[in-house]
C-alpha positions in Angstrom: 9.9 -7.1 -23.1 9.5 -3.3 -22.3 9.5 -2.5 -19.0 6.8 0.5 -18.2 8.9 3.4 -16.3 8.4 4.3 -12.6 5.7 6.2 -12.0 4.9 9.9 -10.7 4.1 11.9 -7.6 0.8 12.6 -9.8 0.0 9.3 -9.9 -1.2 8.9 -6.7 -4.1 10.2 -4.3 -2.2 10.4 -1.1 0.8 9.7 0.7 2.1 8.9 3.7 5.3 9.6 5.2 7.6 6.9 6.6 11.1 6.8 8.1 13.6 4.1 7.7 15.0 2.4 10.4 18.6 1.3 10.6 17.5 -2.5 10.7 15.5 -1.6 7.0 19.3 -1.6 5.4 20.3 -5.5 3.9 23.6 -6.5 3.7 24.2 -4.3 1.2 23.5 -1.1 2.0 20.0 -0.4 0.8 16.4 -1.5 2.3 15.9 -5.4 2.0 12.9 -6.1 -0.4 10.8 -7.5 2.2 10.4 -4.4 4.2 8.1 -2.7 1.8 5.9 -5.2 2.0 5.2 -3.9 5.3 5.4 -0.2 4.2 2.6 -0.9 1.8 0.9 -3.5 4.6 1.2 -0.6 7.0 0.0 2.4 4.6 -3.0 0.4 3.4 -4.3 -0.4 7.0 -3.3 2.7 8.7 -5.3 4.7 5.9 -7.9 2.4 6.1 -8.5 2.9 10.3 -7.9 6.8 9.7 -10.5 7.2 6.8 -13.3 4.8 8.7 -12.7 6.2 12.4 -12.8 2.4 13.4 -10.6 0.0 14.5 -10.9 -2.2 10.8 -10.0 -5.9 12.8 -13.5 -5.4 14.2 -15.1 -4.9 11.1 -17.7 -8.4 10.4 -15.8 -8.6 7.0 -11.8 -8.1 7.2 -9.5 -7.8 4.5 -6.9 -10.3 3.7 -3.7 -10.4 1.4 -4.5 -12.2 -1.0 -1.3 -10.8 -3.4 1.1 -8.3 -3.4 4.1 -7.5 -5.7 7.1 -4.8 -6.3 9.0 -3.6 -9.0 12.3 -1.2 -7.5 13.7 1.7 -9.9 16.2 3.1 -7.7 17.9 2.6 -4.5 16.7 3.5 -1.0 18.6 3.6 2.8 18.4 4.3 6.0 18.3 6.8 7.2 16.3 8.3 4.2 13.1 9.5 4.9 10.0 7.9 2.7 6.8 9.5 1.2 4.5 6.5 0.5 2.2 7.2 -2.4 -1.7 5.3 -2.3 -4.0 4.7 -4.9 -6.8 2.6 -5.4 -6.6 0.6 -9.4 -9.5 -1.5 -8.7 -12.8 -1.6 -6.6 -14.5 -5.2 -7.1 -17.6 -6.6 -5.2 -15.1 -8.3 -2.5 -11.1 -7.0 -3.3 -9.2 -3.8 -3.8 -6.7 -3.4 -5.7 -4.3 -1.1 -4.4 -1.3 1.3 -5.9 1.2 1.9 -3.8 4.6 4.1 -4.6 7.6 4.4 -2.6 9.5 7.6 -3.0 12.4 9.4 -1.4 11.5 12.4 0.3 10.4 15.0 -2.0 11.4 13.0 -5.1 9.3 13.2 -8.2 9.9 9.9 -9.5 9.3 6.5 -7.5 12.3 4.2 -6.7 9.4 1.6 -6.0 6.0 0.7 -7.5 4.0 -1.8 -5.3 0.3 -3.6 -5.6 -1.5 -4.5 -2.7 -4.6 -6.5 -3.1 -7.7 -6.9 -0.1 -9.7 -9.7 -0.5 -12.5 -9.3 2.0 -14.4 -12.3 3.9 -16.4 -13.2 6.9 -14.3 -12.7 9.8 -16.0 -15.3 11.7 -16.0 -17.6 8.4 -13.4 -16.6 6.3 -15.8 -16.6 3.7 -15.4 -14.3 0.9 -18.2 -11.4 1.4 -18.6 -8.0 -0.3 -16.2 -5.2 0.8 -18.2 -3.6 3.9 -19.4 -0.1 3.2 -17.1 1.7 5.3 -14.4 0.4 3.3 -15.9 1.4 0.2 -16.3 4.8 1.1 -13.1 5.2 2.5 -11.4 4.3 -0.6 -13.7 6.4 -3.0 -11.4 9.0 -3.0 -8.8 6.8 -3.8 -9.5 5.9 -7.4 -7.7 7.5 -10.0 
């Protein structure tokens, strides 16, 4: 099996810096895999609140995670400052599909590649619904 190579700055729409915080680091030195699941959880939604001028919990549909996976290049630590990268790969009647890439500050090439998906539903029900305007056109510029 071929692995596909990290992906570029280019590749994405937008990005969004983060710092890393001393607690990021594992045991061995580098950020534990589960903290960029919330960089991507926290990139996503703060872009999402920004773009919409709302708060997005209030919103009669919300988004849920309904999957999310990472594939890691290189190495990152604290206290290395982050450039998140956002793209959207997929607009569907009630998900996006989100791109996200995690780079070192001012790097070219990603040390991570995430993908976020938003499955939208009733936020009284929890029934799935279509992805509320506001959403749609906030992500718009996001496809690439």
């Amino acid at each position: 099996m071929t692995r596909s190579p990290p992906p570029h700055r280019a590749d994405f729409a937008c990005f969004r810096p983060i710092g890393t915080r001393w607690l990021d680091n594992d045991a061995y030195g580098h950020i534990n895999n589960v903290v960029y699941y919330a960089y991507f959880d926290t990139v996503v939604n703060a872009y999402l609140i920004e773009r919409t001028g709302c708060d997005i919990r209030q919103l009669p549909a919300i988004g849920v995670v309904a999957e999310t996976g990472c594939r890691f290049f290189s190495s990152l630590s604290f206290p290395q400052q982050l450039e998140i990268g956002l793209s959207v790969d997929r607009l569907g009647r009630s998900s996006v599909t989100y791109r996200l890439g995690v780079f070192a500050e001012g790097a070219d090439i990603a040390a991570a590649q995430g993908s976020f998906v938003h499955v939208y539903v009733d936020s009284r029900t929890r029934e799935v619904v279509a992805v509320p305007t506001a959403i749609v056109e906030a992500v718009q510029s996001l496809l690439k």
